[in-house]
N, C-alpha and C positions, 0 to 999 in steps of 0.2 A: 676743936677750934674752928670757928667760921672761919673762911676766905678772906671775909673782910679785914679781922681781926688778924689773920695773915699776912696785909699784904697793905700794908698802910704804902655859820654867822650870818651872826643877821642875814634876813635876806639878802640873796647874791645877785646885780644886775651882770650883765654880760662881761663890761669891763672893768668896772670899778667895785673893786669889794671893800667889804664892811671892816672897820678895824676889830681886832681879835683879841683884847686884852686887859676888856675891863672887870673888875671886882663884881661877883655875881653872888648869887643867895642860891642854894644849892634845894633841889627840890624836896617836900616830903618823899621816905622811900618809899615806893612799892613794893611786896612781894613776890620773890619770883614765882613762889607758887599757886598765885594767883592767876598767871596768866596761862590759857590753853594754848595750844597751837594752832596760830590765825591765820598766817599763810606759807602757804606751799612755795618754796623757792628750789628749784633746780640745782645741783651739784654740777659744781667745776672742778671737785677735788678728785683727784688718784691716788690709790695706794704705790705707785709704783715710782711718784714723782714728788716734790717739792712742792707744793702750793701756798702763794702767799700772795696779800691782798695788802694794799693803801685806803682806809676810809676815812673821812672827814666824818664827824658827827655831831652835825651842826650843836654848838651849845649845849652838849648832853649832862643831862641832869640839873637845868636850872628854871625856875619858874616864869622869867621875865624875858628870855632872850629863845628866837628860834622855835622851835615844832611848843606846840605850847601843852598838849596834853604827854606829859612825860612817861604816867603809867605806858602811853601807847607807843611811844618813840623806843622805850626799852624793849618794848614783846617784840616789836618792827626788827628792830635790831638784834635780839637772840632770833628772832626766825633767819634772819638774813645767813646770821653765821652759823646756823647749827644745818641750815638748809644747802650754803654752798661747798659744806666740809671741806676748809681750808686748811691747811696746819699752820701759818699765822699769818696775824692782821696787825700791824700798822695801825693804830689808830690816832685821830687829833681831833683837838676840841671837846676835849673832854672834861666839863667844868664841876661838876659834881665827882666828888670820892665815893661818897655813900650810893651812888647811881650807880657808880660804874660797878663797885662792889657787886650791888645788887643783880647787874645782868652775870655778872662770872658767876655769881649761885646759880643763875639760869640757863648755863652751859657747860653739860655735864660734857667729863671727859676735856675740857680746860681750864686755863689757869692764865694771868694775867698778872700785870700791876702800871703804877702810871709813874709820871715822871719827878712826884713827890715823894714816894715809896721810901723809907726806912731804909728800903733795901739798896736803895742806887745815890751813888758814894754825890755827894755836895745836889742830893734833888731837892733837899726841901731849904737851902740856899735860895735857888733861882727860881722854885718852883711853890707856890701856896695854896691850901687847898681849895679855893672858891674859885680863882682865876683857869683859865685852859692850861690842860696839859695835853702831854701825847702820853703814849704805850703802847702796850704792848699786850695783846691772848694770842694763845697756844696752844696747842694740843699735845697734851703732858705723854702722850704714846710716843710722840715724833721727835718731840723737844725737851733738852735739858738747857735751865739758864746756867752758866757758870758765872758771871759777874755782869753787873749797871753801872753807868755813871752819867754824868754830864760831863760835854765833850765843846769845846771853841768857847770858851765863855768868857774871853775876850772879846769875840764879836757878839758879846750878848745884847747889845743895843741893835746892830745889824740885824739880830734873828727874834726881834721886837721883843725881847726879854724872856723867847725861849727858846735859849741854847737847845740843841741835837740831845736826844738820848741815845747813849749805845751799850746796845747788848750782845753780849757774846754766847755766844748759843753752840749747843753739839746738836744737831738732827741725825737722827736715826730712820732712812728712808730703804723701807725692803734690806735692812739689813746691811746699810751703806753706811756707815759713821763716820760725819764726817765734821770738823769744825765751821762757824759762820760768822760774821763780827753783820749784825742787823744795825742800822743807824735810822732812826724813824724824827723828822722834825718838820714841825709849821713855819714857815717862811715869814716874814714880814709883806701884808697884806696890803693891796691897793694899786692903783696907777700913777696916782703923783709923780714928781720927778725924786721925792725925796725916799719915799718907797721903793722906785726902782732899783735909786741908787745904794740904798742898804741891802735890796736883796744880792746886786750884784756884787758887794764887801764881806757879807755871808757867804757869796758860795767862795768868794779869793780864798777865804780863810777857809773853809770847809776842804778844798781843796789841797793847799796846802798841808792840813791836820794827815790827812789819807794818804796823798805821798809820801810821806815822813814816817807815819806810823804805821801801815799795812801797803808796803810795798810791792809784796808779795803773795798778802792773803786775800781770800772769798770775802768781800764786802758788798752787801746791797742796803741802798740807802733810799728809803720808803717815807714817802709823808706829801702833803700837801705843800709841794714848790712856791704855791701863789704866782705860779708866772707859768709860762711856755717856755718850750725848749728846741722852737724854729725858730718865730719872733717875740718879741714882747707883747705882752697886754698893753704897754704903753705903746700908743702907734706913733709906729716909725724908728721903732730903736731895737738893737739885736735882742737875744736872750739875756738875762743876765746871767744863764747859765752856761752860757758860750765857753767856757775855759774850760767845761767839762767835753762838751759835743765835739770840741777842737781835737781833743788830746784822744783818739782812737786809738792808739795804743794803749791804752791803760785804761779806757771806760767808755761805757755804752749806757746812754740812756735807751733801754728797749722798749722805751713807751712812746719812743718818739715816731714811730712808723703810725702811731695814732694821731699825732698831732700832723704829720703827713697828709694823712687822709681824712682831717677834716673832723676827727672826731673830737667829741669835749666830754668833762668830768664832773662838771657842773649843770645841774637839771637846765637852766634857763639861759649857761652864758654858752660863748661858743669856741672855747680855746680849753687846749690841756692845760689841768692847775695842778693835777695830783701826777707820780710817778715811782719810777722804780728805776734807780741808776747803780750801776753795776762797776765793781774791777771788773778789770778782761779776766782774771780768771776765775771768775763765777761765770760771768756772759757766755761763755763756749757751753754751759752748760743749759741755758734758756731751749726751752722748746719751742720749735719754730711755731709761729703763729700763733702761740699763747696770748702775749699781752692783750687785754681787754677789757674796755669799758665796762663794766656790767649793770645794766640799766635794770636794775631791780625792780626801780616804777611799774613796771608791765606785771609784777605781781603783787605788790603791796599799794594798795588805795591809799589816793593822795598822796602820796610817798614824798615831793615837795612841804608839803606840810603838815605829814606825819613824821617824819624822819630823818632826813638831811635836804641840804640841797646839793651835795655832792654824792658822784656814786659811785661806788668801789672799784677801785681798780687793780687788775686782776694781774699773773704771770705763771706758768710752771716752769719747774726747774728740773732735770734729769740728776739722779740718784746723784750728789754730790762724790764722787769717790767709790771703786768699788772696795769690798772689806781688804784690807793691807795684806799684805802676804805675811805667812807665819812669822818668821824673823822681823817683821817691821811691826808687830802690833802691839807690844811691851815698848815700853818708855819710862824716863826718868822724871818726876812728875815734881817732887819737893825733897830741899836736902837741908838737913840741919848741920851743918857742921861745929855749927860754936853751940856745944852741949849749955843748957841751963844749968847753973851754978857752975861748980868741981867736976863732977863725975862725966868720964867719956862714955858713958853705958849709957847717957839719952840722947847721942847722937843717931841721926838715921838716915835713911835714904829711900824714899816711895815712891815705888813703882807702878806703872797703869795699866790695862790691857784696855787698849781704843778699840779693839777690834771688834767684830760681831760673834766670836767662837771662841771658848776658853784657850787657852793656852798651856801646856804641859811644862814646867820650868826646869824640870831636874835638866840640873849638868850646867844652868848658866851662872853666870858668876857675873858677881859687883867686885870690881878694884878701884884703888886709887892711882895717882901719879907713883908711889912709891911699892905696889903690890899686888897679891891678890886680899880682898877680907872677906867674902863669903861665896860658897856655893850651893844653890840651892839642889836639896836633897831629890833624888828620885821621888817621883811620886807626887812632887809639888805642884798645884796646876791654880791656876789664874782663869777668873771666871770673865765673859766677856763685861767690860765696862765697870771692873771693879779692881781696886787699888790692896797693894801688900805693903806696909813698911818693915825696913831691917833696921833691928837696932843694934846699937855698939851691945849690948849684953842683955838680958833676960830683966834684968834688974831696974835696966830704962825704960821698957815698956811701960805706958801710962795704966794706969785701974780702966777697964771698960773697951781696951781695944784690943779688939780680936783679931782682925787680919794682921797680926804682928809677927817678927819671930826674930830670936838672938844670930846675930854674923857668926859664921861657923869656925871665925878662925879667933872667936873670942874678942874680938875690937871692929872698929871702923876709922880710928885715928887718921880720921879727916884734919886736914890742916887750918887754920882760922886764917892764912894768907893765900895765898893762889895754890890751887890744886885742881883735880880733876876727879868725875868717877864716871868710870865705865862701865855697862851693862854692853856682857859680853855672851853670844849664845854656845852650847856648849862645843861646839868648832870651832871656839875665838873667832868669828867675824865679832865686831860691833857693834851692835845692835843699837846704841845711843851715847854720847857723849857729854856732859856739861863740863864746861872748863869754869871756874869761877876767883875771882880777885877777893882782896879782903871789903872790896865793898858791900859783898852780898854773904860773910863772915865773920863780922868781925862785934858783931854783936851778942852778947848772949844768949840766949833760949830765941833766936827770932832766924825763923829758918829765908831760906830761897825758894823760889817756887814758880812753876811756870803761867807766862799770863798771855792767853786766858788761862785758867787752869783746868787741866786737861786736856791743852792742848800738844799733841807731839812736836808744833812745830812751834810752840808758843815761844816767846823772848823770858829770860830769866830775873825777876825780880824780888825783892824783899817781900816776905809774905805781908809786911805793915802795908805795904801801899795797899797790898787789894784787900783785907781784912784788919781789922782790930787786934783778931787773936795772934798770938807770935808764931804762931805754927798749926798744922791740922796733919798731925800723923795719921795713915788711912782715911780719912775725909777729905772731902774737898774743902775748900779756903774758907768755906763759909759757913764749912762743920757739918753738911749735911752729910748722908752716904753717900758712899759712889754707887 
């Protein structure tokens, strides 16, 4: 199965830019293997750190708007990425499907999707394939997605009809694993006053969304601002991102030490428009002096108008976490407690290993509020990054899953009203706890599960909201392997 089949502006003056949102014709494709390798671009990537980039691409994939020969705008843009070996990119403006398609054929060793995608929960809602979108490429060594969605779209008129996409990601850097919640979106574009004033509604609401829901996790939010984040492109008035740059406690734009000193992201204008805004607890983790313009121009000819009129912009990140200590690398990951139909034997409870190193299990034990119900047998061991479920009995186990096995004390009589299960290591310390009400039991076959999924520290919700399916015993939510 192709990728594609997987995975369903204007010129820019200094201050005033181009509106970003009209209905486009998407270009004949190209094929990727058409094109040789045309230029040499120097690497910003390390094995040993986070690397991730913001790029605008001006109008990619359409015949009528921006770089006009498209075969060459695509070859421009794989050499870009496969040259600065990033582990992910940020992208926006991206108005062709079948383009973008075509460059992730062109970039082996990643994987991508945009903000229409099948995959990500209400995108093709807000999002249609001819018009701009953002996304997201990866590099499938670094990064696993665990879930998509569209995120404020309340203020979808504020964010000129393209709500934020957010993704939740595990990176895997030297051996670090660690969770990341990526938010990449286009701004509402121009100087007007009526521009300014919806970018500065978009970020209330942007704001707002990230207090509330990641209080306390690693969030970097990547995309084309359409503004600065010293003063405005409207002269004479602050940022509109000022309630971000205020609030130092809880977020750092580190791209603003560019906008400081004068530098821009735009070939021709002379202010920062693209960026990277950070919780504080990602930020501690930026390598000093990283963030950077990266003027690609100096090796791609014409690069103005062959490629964008923006230019990427750049940051690394120090190994997110180092690998957990033994006792902390198992987790309680998904619980079925209200069996499908009658029978308590397809009740279950799955477990993770986040860590970077298997894991030995014998001796720990799953209880509940009322007991012990299983102990895992000597000999048991858990592989790094991959999940076990226990079931109420041999009998509940589905056809086709293999990392399963019967509770040793013959049940799991999980409660469908408030209960608890403990993963406990074989010292009884605790290892993990979920406490749960009949709000996230009280339904038949339709388990709990943490979100993101995957995550150790993730919040617990109904498997329906993040998937379709009612449950993913040993898989992840979205049924793939762990």
């Amino acid at each position: 199965m192709s990728r594609r089949q997987r995975f369903h502006i204007s010129w820019l003056a200094p201050l005033v830019l181009a509106s970003c949102a009209l209905p486009v014709e998407e270009a004949p494709e190209p094929r990727a293997e058409d094109f040789a390798q045309a230029v040499s671009v120097p690497s910003r990537g390390s094995a040993s750190t986070l690397d991730v980039a913001t790029w605008n691409l001006e109008w990619f994939g359409v015949t009528d708007m921006g770089p006009a020969n498209e075969a060459l705008q695509l070859q421009n843009a794989r050499d870009v990425i496969l040259g600065a070996d990033l582990d992910i990119w940020a992208v926006q403006e991206i108005s062709g499907s079948s383009h973008f398609a075509d460059l992730l054929d062109a970039l082996p060793g990643y994987d991508g999707f945009l903000s229409n995608d099948p995959s990500v929960a209400s995108g093709s809602s807000y999002y249609y394939s001819s018009e701009q979108k953002v996304g997201i490429v990866y590099k499938t060594s670094t990064v696993t997605v665990n879930s998509a969605k569209i995120i404020v779209t309340a203020a979808n008129n504020d964010f000129a009809g393209r709500p934020p996409l957010e993704v939740r990601l595990t990176v895997n850097v030297n051996g670090a694993v660690s969770d990341l919640v990526l938010i990449t979106l286009h701004a509402k574009a121009n100087s007007d006053l009526d521009s300014y004033t919806r970018r500065g509604s978009a970020s209330v609401a942007l704001k707002s969304y990230l207090d509330t829901t990641f209080p306390t996790q690693r969030v970097i939010v990547l995309g084309d601002f359409n503004d600065d984040v010293d003063t405005s492109i409207r002269t004479g008035q602050p940022s509109p991102y000022a309630n971000f740059v205020a609030d130092t406690a809880d977020y750092s734009f580190v791209t603003k030490i560019l906008s400081d000193t004068g530098k821009h992201s735009t070939v021709t204008g002379t202010q920062m428009l693209d960026h990277h805004l950070l919780t504080n607890e990602l930020a501690q983790l930026l390598v000093s002096g990283s963030p950077q313009v990266y003027e690609v121009d100096q090796y791609v000819p014409s690069y103005a108008a062959t490629t964008s009129n923006h230019y990427p912009v750049l940051a690394r990140y120090t190994a997110p976490g180092a690998p957990p200590a033994p006792g902390a690398k198992v987790f309680l990951n998904e619980i079925l407690a209200n069996e499908p139909g009658s029978s308590t034997s397809g009740e279950f409870v799955e477990i993770v290993n986040g860590g970077a190193s298997s894991v030995a299990l014998g001796g720990y034990t799953l209880s509940d509020a009322s007991g012990l119900r299983h102990t895992f047998p000597a000999g048991t061991t858990l592989g790094a990054g991959k999940a076990l479920a226990v079931f109420g009995s041999a009998a509940g186990i589905p056809v086709g899953v293999t990392n399963a096995v019967a509770a040793s004390t013959g049940g799991l009589s999980l409660n469908n009203g408030t209960d608890s299960v403990i993963l406990a290591s074989p010292a009884g310390t605790v290892v993990d706890t979920i406490v749960y009400t009949s709000a996230l039991a009280s339904t038949d076959g339709v388990s709990m599960n943490r979100s993101p999924d995957g995550s150790a520290t993730g919040t617990v919700v109904l498997h329906t909201t993040l998937n379709a399916a009612l449950a993913s015993p040993g898989k992840r939510v979205n049924g793939a392997a762990f």
